[in-house]
C-alpha positions as CSV (number, residue, x, y, z in Angstrom):
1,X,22.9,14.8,-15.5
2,X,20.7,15.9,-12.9
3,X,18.4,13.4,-13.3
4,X,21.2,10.6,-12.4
5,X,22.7,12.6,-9.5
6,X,18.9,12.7,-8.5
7,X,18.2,9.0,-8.8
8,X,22.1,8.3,-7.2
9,X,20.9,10.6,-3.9
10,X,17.7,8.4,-3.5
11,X,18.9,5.2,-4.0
12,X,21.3,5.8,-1.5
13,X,18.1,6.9,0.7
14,X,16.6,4.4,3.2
15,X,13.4,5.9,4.0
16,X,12.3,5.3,0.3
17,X,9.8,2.5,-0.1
18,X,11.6,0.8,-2.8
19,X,15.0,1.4,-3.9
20,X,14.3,-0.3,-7.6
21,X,12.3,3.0,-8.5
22,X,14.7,5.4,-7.6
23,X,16.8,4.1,-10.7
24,X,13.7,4.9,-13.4
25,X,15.1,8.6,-14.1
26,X,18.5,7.2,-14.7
27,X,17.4,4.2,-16.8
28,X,15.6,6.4,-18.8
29,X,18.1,9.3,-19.2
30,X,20.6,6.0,-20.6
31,X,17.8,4.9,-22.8
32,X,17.2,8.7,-24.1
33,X,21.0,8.8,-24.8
34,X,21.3,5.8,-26.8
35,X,18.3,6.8,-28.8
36,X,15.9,4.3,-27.8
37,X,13.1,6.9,-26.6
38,X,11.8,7.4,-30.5
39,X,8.0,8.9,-30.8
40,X,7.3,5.3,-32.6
41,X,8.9,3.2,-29.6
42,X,7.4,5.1,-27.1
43,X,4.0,4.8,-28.8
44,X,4.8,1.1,-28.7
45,X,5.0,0.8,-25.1
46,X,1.8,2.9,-24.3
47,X,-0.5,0.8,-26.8
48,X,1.3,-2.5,-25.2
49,X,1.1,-1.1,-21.7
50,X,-2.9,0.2,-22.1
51,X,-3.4,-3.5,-23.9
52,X,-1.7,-5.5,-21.6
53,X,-2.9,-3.2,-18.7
54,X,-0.7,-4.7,-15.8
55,X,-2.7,-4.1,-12.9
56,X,-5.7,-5.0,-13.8
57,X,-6.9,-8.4,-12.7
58,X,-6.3,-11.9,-14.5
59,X,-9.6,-12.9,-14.1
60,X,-13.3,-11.4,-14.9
61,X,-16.3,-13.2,-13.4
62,X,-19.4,-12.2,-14.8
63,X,-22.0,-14.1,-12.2
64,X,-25.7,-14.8,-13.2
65,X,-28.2,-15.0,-10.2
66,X,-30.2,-18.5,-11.0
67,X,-32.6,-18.4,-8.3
68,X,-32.6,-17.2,-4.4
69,X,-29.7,-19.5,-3.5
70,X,-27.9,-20.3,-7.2
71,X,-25.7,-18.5,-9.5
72,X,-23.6,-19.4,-12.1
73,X,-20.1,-17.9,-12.3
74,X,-18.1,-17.4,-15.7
75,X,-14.7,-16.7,-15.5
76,X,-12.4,-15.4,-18.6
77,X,-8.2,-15.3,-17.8
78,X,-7.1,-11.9,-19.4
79,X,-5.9,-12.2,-23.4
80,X,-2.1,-10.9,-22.6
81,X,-1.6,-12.1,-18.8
82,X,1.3,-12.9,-16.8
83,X,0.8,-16.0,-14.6
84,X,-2.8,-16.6,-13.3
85,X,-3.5,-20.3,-15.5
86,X,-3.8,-22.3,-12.9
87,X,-6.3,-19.7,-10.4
88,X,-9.1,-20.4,-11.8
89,X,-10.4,-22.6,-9.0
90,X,-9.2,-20.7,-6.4
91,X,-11.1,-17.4,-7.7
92,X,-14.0,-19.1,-8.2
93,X,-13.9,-20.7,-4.6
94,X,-13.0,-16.9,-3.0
95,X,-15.8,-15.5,-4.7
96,X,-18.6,-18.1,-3.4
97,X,-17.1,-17.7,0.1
98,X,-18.3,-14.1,-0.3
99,X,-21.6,-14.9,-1.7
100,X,-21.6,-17.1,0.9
101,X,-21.3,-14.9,3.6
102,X,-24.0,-12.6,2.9
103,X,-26.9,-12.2,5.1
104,X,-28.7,-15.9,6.0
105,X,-26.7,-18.1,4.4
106,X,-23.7,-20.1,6.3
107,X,-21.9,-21.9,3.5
108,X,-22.2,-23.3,-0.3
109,X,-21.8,-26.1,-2.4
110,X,-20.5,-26.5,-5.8
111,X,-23.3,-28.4,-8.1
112,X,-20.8,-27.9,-11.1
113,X,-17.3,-27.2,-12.3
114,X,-15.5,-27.2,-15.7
115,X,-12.1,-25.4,-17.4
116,X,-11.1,-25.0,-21.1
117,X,-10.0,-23.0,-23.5
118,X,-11.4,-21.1,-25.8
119,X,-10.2,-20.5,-29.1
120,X,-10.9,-16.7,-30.1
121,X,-9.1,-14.4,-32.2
122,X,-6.6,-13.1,-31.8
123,X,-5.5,-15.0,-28.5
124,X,-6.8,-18.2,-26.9
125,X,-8.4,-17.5,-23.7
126,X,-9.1,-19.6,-20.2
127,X,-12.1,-20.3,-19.2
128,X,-13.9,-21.5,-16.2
129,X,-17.7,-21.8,-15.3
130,X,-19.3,-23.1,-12.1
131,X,-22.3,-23.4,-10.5
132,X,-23.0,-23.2,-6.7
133,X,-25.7,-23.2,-4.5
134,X,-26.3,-21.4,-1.2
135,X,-26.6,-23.0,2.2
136,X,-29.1,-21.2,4.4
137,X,-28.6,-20.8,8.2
138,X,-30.4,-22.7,10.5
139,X,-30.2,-24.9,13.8
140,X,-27.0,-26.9,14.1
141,X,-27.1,-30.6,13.2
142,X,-27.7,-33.1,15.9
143,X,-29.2,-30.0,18.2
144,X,-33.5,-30.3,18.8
145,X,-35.4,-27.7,16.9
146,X,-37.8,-25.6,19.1
C-alpha cells in the first residue's frame, strides 16, 4: 500500500522527468497481487529482456580497412529488434561521413551497395554490405595549383 501511495505522490509531481515511471511500483504491486510475479515468469522476462536487450543498437558494423582510402562495411539488424529494417542505408551513410571526416580526407564515395537477408537459425537476419572509398583533401576544383 505504500508502494501505491508512493507512486500516487509522484505522479502527481511535476519536477519528475517522466510521469509514466512513477506508475512502475504500482503496476507491479497489481501484478504481485494477481499472482503474476511467479519465479518462472519473472525468469521469463529476464532471459527475454537480456535476449532481446532493448537498448542496445539495431545494427552492428564490423568494417574491414581495404587499403589507405577503402573499407568495406558489413552490417547485421539485431535477431529480436523493434523497428530498424529499413536503416540500413542510413547507418551505413552516417558511419562513412565519420570515416570521412578523419584527418585529410574531405568526403567519400560509395563503389558498392547491396541488402538481403539471411537465413540463419533460429531468426532471419538483415544484412547490408558496402564499400566506400575516401576522398583526399586537396586544392578546390577550378582554383590553379601552386
Amino acid at each position: 500500500m505504500l508502494a501505491l501511495g508512493l507512486s500516487l505522490v509522484l505522479a502527481g509531481c511535476g519536477s519528475t522527468p517522466s510521469k509514466e515511471w512513477a506508475l512502475l511500483p504500482a503496476a507491479a504491486l497489481v501484478a504481485s497481487n494477481a499472482g503474476y510475479l511467479k519465479a518462472p515468469m519473472v525468469a521469463g522476462a529476464v532471459i527475454f529482456y537480456v535476449v532481446s536487450d532493448p537498448f542496445a543498437p539495431n545494427w552492428n558494423i564490423e568494417e574491414a580497412r581495404q587499403g589507405e582510402d577503402r573499407y568495406l562495411l558489413a552490417l547485421r539488424l539485431k535477431a529480436i529488434h523493434s523497428g530498424g529494417d529499413g536503416e540500413a542505408r542510413q547507418v551505413f551513410m552516417r558511419r562513412a561521413a565519420q570515416l570521412a571526416g578523419q584527418p585529410g580526407f574531405r568526403a567519400y564515395e560509395v563503389i558498392s551497395w547491396q541488402e538481403g537477408l539471411e537465413s540463419t537459425r533460429p531468426f532471419a537476419q538483415r544484412v547490408a554490405y558496402g564499400e566506400l572509398r575516401l576522398v583526399r583533401e586537396g586544392p578546390a576544383a577550378g582554383l590553379p595549383v601552386r
